[in-house]
SEGUZA-130724 format. One record per residue (C-alpha): chain; residue number from 0; x, y, z; residue in three letters. Coordinates in Angstrom, 3 decimals, always signed. Layout:
<sites>
<chaine=A; num=NUM; u=X; v=Y; w=Z; residu=Ala>
...
</sites>
This chain:
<sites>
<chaine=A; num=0; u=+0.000; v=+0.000; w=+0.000; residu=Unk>
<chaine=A; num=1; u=+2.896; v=+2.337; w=+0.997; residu=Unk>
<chaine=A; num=2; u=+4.266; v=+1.800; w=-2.729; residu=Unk>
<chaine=A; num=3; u=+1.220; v=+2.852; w=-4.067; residu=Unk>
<chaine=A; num=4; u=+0.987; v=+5.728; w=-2.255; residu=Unk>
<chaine=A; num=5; u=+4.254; v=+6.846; w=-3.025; residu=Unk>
<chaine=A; num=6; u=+3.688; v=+6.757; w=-6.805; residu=Unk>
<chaine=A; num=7; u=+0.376; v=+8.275; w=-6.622; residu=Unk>
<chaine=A; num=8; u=+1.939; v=+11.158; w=-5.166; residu=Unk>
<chaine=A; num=9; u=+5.166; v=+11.317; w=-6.912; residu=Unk>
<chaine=A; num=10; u=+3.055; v=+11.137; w=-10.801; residu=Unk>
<chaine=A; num=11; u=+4.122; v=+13.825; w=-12.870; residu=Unk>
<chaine=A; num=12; u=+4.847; v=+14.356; w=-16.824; residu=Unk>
<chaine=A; num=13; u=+8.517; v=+14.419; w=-16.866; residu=Unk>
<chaine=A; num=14; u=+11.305; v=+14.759; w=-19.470; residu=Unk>
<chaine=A; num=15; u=+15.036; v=+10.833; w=-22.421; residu=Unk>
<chaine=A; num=16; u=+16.003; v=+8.851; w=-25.803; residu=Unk>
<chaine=A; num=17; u=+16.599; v=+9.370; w=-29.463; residu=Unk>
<chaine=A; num=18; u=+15.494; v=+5.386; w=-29.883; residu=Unk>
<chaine=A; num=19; u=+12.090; v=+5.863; w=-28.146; residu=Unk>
<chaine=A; num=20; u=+9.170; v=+3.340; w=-28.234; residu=Unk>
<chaine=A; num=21; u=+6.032; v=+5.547; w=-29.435; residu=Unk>
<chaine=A; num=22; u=+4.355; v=+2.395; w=-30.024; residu=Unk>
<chaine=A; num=23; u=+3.288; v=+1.569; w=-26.644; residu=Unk>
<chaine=A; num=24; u=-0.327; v=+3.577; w=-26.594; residu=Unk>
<chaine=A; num=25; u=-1.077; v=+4.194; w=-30.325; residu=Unk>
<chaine=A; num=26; u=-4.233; v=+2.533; w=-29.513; residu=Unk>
<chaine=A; num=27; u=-5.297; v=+3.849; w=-26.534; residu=Unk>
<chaine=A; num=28; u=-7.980; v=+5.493; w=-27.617; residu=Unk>
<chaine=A; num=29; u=-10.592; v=+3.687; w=-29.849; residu=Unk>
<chaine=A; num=30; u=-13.116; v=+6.830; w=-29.533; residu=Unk>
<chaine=A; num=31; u=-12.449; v=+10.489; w=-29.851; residu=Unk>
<chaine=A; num=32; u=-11.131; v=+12.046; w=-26.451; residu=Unk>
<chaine=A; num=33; u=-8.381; v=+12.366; w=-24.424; residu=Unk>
<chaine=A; num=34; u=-6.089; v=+9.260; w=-22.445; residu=Unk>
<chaine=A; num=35; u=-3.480; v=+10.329; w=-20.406; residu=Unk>
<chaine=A; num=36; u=-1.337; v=+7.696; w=-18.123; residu=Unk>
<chaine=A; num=37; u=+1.970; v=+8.590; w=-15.704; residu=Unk>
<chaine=A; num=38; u=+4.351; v=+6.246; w=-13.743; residu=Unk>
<chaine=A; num=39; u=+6.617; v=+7.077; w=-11.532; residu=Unk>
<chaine=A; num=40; u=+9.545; v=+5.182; w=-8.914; residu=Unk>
<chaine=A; num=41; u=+11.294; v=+6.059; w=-6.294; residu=Unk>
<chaine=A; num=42; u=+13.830; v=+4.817; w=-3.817; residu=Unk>
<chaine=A; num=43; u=+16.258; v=+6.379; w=-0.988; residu=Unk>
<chaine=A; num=44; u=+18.587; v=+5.228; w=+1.542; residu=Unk>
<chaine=A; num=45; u=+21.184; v=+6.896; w=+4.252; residu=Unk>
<chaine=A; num=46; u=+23.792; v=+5.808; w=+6.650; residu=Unk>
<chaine=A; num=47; u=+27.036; v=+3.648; w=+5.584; residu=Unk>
<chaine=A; num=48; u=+25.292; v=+3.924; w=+1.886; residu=Unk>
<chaine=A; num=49; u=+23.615; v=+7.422; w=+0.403; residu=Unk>
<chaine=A; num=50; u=+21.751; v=+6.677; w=-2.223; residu=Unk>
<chaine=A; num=51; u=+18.534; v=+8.118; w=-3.549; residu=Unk>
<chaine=A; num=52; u=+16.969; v=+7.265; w=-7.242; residu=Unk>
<chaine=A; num=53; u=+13.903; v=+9.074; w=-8.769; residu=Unk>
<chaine=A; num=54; u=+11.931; v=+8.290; w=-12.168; residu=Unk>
<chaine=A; num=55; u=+8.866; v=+10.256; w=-13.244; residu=Unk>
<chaine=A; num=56; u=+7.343; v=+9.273; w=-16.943; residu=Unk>
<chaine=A; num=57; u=+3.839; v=+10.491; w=-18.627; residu=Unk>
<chaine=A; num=58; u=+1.957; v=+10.193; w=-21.519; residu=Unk>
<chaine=A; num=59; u=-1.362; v=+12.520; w=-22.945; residu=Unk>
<chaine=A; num=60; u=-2.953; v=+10.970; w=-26.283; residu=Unk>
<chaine=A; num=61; u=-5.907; v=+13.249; w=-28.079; residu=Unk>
<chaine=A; num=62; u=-7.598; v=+11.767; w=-30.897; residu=Unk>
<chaine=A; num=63; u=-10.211; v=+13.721; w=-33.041; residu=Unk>
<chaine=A; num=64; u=-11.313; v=+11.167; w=-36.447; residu=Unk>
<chaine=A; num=65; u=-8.701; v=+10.350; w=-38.305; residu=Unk>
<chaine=A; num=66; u=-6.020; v=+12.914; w=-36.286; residu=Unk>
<chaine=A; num=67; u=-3.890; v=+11.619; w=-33.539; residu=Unk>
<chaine=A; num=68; u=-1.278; v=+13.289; w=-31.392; residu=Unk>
<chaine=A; num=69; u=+0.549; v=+12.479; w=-28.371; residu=Unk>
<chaine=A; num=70; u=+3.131; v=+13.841; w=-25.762; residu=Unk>
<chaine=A; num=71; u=+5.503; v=+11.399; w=-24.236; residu=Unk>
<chaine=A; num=72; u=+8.443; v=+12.528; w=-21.296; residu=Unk>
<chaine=A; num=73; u=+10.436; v=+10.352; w=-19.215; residu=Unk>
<chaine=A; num=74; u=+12.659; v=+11.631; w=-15.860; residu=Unk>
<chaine=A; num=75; u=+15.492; v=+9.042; w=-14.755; residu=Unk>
<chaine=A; num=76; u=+17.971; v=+10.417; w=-12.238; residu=Unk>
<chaine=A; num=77; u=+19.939; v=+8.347; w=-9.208; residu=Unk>
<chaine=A; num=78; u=+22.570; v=+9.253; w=-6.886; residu=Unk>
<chaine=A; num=79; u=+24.946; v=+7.379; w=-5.296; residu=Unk>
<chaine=A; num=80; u=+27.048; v=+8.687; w=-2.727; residu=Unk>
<chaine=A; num=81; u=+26.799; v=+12.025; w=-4.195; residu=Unk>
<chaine=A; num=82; u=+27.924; v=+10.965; w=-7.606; residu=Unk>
<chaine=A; num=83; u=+25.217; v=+10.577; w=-10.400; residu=Unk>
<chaine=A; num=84; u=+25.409; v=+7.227; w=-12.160; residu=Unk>
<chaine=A; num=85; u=+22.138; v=+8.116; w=-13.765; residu=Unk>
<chaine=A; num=86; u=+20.805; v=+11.412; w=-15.674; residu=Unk>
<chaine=A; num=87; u=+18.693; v=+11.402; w=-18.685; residu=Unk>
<chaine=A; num=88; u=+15.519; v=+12.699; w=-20.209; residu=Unk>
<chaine=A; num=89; u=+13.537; v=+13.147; w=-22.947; residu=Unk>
<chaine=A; num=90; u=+10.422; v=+14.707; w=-24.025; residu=Unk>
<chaine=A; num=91; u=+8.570; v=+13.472; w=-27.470; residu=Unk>
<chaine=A; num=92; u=+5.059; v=+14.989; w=-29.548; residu=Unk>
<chaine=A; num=93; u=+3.899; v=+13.516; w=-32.530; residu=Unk>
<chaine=A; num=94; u=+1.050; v=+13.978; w=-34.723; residu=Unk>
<chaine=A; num=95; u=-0.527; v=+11.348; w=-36.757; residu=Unk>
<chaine=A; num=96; u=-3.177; v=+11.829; w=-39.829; residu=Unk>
<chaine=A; num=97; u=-5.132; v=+8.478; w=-41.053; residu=Unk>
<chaine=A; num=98; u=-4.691; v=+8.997; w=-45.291; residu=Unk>
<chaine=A; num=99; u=-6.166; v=+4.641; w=-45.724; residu=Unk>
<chaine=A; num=100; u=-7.804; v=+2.224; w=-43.810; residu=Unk>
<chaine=A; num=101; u=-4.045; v=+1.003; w=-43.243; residu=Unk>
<chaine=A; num=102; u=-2.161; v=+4.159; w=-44.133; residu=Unk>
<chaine=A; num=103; u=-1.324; v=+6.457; w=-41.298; residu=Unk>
<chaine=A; num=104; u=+1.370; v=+9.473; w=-41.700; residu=Unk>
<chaine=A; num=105; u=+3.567; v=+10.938; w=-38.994; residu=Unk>
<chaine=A; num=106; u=+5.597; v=+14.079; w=-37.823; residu=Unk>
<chaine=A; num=107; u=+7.276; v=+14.118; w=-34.582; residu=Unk>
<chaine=A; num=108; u=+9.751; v=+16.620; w=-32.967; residu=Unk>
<chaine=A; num=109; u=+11.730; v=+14.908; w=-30.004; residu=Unk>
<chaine=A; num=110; u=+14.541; v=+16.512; w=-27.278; residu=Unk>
<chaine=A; num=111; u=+16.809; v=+14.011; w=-25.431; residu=Unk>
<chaine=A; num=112; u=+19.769; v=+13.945; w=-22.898; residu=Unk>
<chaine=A; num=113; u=+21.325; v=+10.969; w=-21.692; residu=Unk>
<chaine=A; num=114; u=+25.002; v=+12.203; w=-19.459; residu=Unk>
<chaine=A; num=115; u=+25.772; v=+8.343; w=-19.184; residu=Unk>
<chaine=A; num=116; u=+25.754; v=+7.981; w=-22.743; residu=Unk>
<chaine=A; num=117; u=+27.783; v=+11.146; w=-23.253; residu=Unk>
<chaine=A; num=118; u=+24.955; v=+13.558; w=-23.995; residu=Unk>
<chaine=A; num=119; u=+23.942; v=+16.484; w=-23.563; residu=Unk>
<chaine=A; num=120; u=+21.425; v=+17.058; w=-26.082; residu=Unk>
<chaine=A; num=121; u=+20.094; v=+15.487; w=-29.216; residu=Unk>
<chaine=A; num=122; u=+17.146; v=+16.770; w=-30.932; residu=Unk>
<chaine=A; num=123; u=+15.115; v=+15.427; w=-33.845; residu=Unk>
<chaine=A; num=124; u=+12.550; v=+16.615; w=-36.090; residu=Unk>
<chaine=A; num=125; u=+10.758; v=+14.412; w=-38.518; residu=Unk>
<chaine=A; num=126; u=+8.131; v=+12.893; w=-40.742; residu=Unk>
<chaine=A; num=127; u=+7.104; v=+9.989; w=-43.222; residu=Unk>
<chaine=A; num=128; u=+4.644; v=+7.039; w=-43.564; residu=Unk>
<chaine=A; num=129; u=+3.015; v=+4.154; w=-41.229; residu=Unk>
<chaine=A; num=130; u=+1.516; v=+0.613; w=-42.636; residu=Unk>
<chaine=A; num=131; u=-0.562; v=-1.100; w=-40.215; residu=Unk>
<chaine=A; num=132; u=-0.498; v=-4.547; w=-41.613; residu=Unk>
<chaine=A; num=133; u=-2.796; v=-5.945; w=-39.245; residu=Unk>
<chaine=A; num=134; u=-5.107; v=-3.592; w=-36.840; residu=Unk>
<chaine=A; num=135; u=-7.355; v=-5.617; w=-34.251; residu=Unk>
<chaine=A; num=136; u=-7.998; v=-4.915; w=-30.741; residu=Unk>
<chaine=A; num=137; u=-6.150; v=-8.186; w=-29.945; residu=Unk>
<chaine=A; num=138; u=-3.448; v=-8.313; w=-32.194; residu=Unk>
<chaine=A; num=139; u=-1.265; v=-5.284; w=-33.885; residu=Unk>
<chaine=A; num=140; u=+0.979; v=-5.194; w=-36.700; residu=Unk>
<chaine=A; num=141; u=+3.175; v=-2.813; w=-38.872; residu=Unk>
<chaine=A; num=142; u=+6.281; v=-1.234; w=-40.657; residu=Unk>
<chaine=A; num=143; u=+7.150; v=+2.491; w=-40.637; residu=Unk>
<chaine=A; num=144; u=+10.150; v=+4.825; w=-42.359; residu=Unk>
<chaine=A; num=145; u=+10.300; v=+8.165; w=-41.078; residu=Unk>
<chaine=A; num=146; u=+13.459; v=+9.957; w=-42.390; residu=Unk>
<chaine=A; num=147; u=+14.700; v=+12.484; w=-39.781; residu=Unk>
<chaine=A; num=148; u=+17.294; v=+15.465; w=-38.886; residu=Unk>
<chaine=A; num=149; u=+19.577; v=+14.496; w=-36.217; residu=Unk>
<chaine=A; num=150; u=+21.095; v=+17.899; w=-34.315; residu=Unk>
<chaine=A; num=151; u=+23.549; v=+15.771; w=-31.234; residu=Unk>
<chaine=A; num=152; u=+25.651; v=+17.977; w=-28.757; residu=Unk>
<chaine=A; num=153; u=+28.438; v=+15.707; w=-26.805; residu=Unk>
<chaine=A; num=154; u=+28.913; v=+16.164; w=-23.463; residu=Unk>
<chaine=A; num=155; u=+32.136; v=+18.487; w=-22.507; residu=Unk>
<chaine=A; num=156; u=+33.525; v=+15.554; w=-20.616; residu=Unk>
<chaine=A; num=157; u=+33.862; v=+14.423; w=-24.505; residu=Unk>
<chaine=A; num=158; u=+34.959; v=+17.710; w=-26.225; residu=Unk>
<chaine=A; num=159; u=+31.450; v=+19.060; w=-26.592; residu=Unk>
<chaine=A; num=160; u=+31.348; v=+18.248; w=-30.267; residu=Unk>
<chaine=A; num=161; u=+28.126; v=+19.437; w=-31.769; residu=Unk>
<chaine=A; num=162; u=+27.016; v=+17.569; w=-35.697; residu=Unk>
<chaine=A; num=163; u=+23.625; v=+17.724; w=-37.560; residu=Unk>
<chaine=A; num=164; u=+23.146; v=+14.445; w=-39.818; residu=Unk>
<chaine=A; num=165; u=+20.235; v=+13.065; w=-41.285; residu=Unk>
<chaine=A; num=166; u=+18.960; v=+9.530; w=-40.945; residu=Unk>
<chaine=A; num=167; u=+15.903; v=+7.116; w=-41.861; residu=Unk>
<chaine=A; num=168; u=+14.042; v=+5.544; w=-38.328; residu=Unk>
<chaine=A; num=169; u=+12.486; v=+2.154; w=-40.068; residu=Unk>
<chaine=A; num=170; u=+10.654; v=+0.121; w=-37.333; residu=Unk>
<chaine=A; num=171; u=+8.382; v=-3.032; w=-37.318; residu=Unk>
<chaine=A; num=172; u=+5.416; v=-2.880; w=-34.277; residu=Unk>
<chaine=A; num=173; u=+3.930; v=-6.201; w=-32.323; residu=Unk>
<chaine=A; num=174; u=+1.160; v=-5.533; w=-30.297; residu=Unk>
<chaine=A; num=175; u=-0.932; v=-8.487; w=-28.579; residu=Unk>
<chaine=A; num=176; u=-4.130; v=-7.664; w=-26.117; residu=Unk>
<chaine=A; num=177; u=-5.264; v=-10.969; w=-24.241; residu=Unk>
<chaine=A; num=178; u=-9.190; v=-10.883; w=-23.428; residu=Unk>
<chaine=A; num=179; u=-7.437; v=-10.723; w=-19.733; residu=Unk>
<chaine=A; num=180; u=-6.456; v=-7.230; w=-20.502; residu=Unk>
<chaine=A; num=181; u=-2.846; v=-8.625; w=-20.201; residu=Unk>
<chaine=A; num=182; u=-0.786; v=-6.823; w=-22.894; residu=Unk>
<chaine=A; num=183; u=+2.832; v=-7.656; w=-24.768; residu=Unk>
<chaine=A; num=184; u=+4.434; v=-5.070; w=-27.247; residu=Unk>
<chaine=A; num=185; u=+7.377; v=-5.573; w=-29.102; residu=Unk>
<chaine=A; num=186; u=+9.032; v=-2.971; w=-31.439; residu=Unk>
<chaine=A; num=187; u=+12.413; v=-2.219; w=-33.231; residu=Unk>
<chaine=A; num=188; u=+13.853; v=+0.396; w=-34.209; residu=Unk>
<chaine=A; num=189; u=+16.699; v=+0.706; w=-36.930; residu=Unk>
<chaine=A; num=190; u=+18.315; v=+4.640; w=-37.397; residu=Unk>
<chaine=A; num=191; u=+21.006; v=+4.255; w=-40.525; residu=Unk>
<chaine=A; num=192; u=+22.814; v=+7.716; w=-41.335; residu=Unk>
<chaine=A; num=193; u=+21.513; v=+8.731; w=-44.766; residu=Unk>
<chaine=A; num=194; u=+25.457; v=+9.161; w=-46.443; residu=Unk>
<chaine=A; num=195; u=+27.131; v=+6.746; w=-43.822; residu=Unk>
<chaine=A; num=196; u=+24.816; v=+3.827; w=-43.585; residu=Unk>
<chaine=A; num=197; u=+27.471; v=+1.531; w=-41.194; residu=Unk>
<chaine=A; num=198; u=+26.355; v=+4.447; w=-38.783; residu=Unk>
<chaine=A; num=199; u=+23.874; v=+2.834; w=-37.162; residu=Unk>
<chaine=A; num=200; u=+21.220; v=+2.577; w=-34.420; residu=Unk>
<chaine=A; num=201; u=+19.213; v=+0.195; w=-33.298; residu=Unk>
<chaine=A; num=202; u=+16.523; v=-0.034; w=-30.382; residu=Unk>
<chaine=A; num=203; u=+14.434; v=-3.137; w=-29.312; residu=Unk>
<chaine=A; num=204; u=+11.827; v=-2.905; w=-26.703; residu=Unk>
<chaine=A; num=205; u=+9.749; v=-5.578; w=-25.205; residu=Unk>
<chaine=A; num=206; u=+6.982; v=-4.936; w=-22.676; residu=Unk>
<chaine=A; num=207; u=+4.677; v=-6.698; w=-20.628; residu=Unk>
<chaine=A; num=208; u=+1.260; v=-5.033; w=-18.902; residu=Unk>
<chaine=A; num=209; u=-0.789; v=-6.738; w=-16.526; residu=Unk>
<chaine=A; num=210; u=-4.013; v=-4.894; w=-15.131; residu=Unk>
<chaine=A; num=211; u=-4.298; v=-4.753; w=-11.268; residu=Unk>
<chaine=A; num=212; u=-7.179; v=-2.611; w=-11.037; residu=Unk>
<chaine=A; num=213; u=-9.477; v=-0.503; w=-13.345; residu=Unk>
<chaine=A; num=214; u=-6.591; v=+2.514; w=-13.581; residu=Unk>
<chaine=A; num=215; u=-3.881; v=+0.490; w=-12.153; residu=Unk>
<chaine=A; num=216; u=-1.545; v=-1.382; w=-13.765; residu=Unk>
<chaine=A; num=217; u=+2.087; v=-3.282; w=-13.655; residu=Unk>
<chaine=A; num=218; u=+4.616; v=-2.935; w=-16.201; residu=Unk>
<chaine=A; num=219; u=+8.064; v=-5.323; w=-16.735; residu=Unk>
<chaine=A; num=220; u=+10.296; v=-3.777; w=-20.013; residu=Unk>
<chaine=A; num=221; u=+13.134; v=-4.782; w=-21.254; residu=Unk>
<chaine=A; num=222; u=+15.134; v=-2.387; w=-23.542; residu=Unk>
<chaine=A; num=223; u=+17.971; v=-3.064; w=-25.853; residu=Unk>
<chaine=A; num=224; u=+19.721; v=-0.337; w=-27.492; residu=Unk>
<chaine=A; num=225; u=+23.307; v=-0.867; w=-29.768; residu=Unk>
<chaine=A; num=226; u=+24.959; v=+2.408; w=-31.960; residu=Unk>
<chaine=A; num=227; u=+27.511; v=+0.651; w=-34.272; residu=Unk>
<chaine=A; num=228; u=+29.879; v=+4.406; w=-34.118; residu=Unk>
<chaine=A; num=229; u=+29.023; v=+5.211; w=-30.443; residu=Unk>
<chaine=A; num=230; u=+30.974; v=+8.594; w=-28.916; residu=Unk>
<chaine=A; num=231; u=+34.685; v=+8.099; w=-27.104; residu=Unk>
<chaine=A; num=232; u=+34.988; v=+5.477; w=-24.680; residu=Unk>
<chaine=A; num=233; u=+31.244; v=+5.040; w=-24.495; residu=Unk>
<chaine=A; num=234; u=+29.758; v=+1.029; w=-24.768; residu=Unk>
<chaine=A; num=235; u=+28.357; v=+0.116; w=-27.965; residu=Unk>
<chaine=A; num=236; u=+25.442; v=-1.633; w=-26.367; residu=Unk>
<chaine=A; num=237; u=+23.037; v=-0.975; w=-23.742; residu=Unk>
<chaine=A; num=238; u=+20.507; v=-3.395; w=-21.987; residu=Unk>
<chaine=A; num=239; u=+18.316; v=-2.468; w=-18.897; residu=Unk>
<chaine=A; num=240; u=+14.902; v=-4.166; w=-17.608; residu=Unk>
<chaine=A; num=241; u=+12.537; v=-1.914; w=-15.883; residu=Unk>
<chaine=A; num=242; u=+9.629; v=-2.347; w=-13.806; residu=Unk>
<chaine=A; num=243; u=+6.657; v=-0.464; w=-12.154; residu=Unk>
<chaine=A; num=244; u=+3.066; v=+0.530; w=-11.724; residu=Unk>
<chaine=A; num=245; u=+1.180; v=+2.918; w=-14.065; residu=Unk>
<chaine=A; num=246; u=-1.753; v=+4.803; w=-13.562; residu=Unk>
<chaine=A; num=247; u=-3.783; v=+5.457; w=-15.962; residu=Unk>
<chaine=A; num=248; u=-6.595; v=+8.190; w=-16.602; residu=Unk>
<chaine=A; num=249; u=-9.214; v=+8.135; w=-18.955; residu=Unk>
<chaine=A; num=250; u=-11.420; v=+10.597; w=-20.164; residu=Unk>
<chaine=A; num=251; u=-13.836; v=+11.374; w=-23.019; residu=Unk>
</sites>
C-alpha cells in the first residue's frame, strides 16, 4: 500500500532517448477524447550507503477522427554517494493523420539527454509514412520509415562536439491484447545515417502489462539499445529491464 501511495503522489509528466518506443499507446484510444497515463519510482537510503533514485514518466494521447497526437516525457535520475550514475531525459510529440484504412502518416519533434551515454542534447525533427499490416484490438501489426534530422551535442567531458546528420528511423510494431487485458508489445527500431549507412542505431523494446485494477496497472520492459559508431569510450550496447506501476486516466 505504501508503494502505491508513493507513486500516486510522486506522478508527474517528466522529461530521455533518441530510440524511443512511441508504439506503446497508439491505440489507446478507440473513440475520440483524451487518455493520459503517468508512472513514476522512487527509492532512498542513508547511513554507511547514500543513495537516492527518482523516475517520473507520462503520456497525454488526443484523438479527433482520423487525427492523432501524443506527448511522451520520461525523468530518470539516481545518486549514489553524491555521484550521479544516472541522468537522462527526454520529451517526445507527434502527430498522426489516417490517409487509408491502413495508411497512417507521422511528424514528430523529439529533445533528449542521456550524461551516461555522453549527452547532452540530441534533438530530432521528422516525418514519413506508417503501414498497419494488421489492426485488431487483440493483435497489432506494422512497418514504418520516417526519415529524420539528427542535431547531437556531446557532453564536454567528450569535447562538446556538436554535428547535424540526417537519418531514416524504419521500425516493425507487435502488439498483442489478451481478453485478460494482459498486454505484450514488441518494437524495433533501426536509425542508418543517410550518407554513412554503417552508422547505425538500433533499439528493441519488449513490454509486458498486466491490469491490477481498473486505472492500475504493472509494467516489466526490457530495452535493448546498440549504436555501431558510439561517442569516445562510451559502450556500444546498452541493456536495462525496468519495472513499475502505471496509472492510468481516462477521459472522453
Amino acid at each position: 500500500m505504501r508503494l502505491v501511495l508513493l507513486a500516486l503522489l510522486a506522478v508527474s509528466v517528466g522529461a530521455a532517448s533518441a530510440q524511443v518506443n512511441t508504439e506503446r499507446m497508439r491505440r489507446a484510444l478507440d473513440e475520440d477524447g483524451v487518455f493520459i497515463t503517468a508512472d513514476a519510482s522512487a527509492a532512498f537510503a542513508t547511513g554507511n550507503t547514500e543513495f537516492f533514485q527518482l523516475g517520473l514518466g507520462g503520456r497525454a494521447d488526443v484523438r479527433f477522427g482520423g487525427d492523432l497526437a501524443f506527448l511522451v516525457g520520461r525523468l530518470d535520475l539516481a545518486r549514489t554517494n553524491g555521484n550521479a550514475f544516472l541522468d537522462r531525459s527526454f520529451l517526445h510529440a507527434r502527430y498522426n493523420h489516417r490517409l487509408a484504412p491502413r495508411l497512417v502518416t507521422e511528424a514528430f519533434a523529439q529533445v533528449e539527454r542521456n550524461r551516461q551515454q555522453g549527452l547532452d542534447q540530441r534533438t530530432l525533427l521528422g516525418g514519413g509514412g506508417r503501414v498497419e499490416i494488421v489492426d485488431r484490438d487483440s493483435l497489432g501489426l506494422a512497418l514504418g520509415a520516417t526519415p529524420m534530422l539528427e542535431i547531437e551535442r556531446l557532453d564536454e567531458s567528450l569535447g562538446g562536439q556538436q554535428d547535424a546528420v540526417g537519418r531514416l528511423s524504419t521500425y516493425l510494431s507487435v502488439r498483442v491484447l489478451a481478453a485478460t487485458g494482459v498486454g505484450i508489445t514488441a518494437v524495433t527500431y533501426v536509425q542508418p545515417r543517410f550518407d554513412v549507412p554503417a552508422d547505425l542505431r538500433v533499439l528493441s523494446q519488449v513490454a509486458l502489462e498486466v491490469p491490477l485494477s481498473r486505472i492500475v496497472r504493472f509494467r516489466v520492459q526490457a530495452n535493448l539499445r546498440h549504436d555501431t559508431r558510439p561517442p569516445g569510450s562510451i559502450e556500444a550496447t546498452d541493456l536495462s529491464v525496468e519495472n513499475g506501476l502505471v496509472i492510468a486516466f481516462p477521459a472522453r
